[in-house]
Every structure is written in structure tokens, then in C-alpha cells.
MIVO-22014 format. One record per residue (C-alpha): x, y, z. Coordinates in pm, whole numbers, padded with zeros to 5 digits, always signed. Layout:
XYZ
...
This chain:
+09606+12416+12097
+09503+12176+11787
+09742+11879+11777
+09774+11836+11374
+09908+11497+11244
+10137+11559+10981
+10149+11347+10652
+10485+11232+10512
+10577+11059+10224
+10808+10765+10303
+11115+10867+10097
+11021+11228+10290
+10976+11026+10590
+11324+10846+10593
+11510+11207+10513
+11350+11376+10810
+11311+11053+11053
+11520+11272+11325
+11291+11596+11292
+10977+11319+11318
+11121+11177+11623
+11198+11482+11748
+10809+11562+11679
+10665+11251+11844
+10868+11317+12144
+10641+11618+12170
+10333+11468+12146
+10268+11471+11740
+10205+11208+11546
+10324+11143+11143
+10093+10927+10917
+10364+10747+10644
+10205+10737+10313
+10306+10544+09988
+10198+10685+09649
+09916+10892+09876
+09788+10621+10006
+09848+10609+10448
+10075+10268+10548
+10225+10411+10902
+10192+10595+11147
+10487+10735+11379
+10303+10772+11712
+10439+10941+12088
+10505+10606+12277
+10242+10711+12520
+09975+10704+12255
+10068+10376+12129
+10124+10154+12517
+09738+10338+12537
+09627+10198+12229
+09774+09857+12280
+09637+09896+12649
+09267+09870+12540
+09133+09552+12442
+08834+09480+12203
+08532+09398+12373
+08508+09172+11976
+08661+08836+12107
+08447+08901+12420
+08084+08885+12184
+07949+08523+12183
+08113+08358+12441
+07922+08273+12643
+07768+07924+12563
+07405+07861+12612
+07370+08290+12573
+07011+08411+12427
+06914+08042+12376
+06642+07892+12582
């Protein structure tokens, strides 16, 4: 089965937030757009604590002093 993410306008968005809930309580996620452009996204709660549970290995790079210098 192919998860879609549906696209919303946000005045769409805001008249159908209970059908969108509804939806992410299923497992589907809504991207929030403004004049077509994406600025949201309504995500299941397990997808997001995931996504927040992963950390950037970024602020990692560097760190260590001394590092690739002789």
C-alpha cells in the first residue's frame, strides 16, 4: 500500500483540520502550502518523536581538537 502525502492549502487546511487529524491518526501525513509554496507539514506523532529522535551527526564534525593535524 503507497502512503501518499496529501497537499493542502492553508485556508483548505483550517476547513478540514478534523478530516486531517483524523488522517494523521492513520498514519498520513498533510504538507500545508501558502500560495503553492510548502510551509507545514501535519505529521502522525510517531513520525515526528522519530524525527526529533535522531540527531545530526553535523554538530558532531570537527570536534575533536587536535583532529587531522599533526
Amino acid at each position: 500500500m503507497v502512503n501518499l502525502i496529501l497537499r493542502k492549502g492553508a485556508e483548505e487546511a483550517r476547513n478540514q483540520l478534523p478530516d486531517l487529524l483524523e488522517a494523521a491518526e492513520k498514519g498520513r501525513s498533510t504538507v500545508i502550502t501558502r500560495h503553492g509554496r510548502p510551509v507545514a507539514a501535519l505529521v502522525p506523532i510517531e513520525a515526528y518523536c522519530a524525527a526529533i529522535r535522531q540527531q545530526s551527526l553535523m554538530p558532531v564534525a570537527g570536534s575533536v581538537m587536535g583532529y587531522g593535524k599533526e
